[in-house]
C-alpha positions as CSV (number, residue, x, y, z in Angstrom):
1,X,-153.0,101.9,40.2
2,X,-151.8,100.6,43.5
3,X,-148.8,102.4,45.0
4,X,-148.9,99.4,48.1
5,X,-145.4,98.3,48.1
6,X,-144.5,94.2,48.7
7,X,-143.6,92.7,51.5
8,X,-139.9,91.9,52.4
9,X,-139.7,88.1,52.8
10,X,-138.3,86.5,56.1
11,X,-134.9,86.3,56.3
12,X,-135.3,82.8,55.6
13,X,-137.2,82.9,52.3
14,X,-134.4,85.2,51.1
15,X,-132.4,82.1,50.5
16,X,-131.6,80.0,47.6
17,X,-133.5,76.7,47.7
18,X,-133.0,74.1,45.3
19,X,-135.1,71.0,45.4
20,X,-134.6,67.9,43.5
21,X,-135.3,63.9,43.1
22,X,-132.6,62.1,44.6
23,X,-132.1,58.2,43.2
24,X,-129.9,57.2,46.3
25,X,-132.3,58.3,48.7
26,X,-135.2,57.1,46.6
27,X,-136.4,60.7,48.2
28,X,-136.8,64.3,47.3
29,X,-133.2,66.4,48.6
30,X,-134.1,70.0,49.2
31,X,-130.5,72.6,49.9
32,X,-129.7,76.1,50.4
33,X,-126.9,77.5,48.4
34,X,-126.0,79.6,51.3
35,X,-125.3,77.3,54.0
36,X,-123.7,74.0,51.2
37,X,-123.4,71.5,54.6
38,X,-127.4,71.5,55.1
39,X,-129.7,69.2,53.5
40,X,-133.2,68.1,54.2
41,X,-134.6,64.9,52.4
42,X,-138.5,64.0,52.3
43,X,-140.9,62.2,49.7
44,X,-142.7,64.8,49.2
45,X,-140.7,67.6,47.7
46,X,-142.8,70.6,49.2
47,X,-142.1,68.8,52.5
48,X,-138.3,68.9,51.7
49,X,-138.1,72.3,51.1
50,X,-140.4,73.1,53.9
51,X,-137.8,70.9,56.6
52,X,-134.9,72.8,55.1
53,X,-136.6,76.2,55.6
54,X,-136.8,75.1,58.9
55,X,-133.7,74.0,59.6
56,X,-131.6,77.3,58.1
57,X,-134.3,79.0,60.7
58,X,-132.9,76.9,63.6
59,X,-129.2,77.2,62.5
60,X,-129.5,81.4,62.0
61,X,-130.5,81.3,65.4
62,X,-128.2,79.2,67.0
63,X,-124.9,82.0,64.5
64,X,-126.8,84.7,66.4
65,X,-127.1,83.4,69.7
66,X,-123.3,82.1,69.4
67,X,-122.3,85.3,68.1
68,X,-121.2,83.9,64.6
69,X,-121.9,85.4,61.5
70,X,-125.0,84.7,59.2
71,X,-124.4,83.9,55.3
72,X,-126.0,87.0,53.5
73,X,-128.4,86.0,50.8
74,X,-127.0,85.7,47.7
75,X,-130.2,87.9,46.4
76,X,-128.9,90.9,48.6
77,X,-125.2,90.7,48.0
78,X,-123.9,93.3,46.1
79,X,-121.7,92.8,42.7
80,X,-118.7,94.9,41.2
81,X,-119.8,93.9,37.8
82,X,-116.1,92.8,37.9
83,X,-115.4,88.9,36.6
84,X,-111.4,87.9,36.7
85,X,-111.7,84.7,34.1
86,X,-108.8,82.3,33.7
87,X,-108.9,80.6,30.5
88,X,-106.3,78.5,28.3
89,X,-104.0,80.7,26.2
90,X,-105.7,78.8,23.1
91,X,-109.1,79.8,23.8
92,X,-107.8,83.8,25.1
93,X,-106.2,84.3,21.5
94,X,-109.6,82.2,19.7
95,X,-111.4,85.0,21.5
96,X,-109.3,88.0,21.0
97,X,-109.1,87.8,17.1
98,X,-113.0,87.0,17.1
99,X,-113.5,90.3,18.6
100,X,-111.3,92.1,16.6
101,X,-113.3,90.4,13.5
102,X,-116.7,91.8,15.2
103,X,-114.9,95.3,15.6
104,X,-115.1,95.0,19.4
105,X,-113.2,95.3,22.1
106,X,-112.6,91.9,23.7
107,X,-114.4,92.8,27.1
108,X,-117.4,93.8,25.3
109,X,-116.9,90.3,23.0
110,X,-116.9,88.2,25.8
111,X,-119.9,89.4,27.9
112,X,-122.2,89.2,24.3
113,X,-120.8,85.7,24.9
114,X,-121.5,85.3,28.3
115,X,-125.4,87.0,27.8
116,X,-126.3,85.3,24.5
């Protein structure tokens, strides 16, 4: 058994890419969850996501140079585990008397709900 630990990615690959068909364009769109205003388009979709790997490399380093912030990865933000939900009173009270009908408090109700 190896103990060899993985490489970290670049900073780059750390991203969330998202690459799809776009019928506008007639051309693959490939976009980064992290930075929303940045899109690369390409008919070949690997190209796409290649061009907008290259890009978020370009734009990191002009933040940096400029002194503005980066985006942090979405994969190495940290959560609270805390989720404030707004929902109509309707739904609320549907909710709150199925929980008490599964013998659960309404917390635990909704995230079964939320993992199912």
């Amino acid at each position: 058994m190896s103990t060899r630990k993985a490489a970290v990615p670049s900073p780059v690959a750390q991203y969330r890419y998202s690459v799809q068909w776009s019928p506008e364009d007639q051309e693959f769109v490939a976009t980064v969850l992290e930075f929303p205003s940045l899109s690369w388009l390409d008919e070949d979709q690997f190209e796409a996501l290649r061009g907008v790997e290259r890009l978020v490399s370009d734009v990191i380093k002009e933040l940096k140079q400029s002194g503005e912030p980066v985006p942090q990865p979405i994969s190495t933000q940290t959560f609270s585990g805390r989720l404030n939900l707004r929902v109509p009173p309707e739904l609320h009270r549907k909710l709150a008397i199925e929980a008490a009908n599964h013998g659960v408090p309404l917390n635990k109700y909704a995230t079964e709900l939320l993992t199912a």
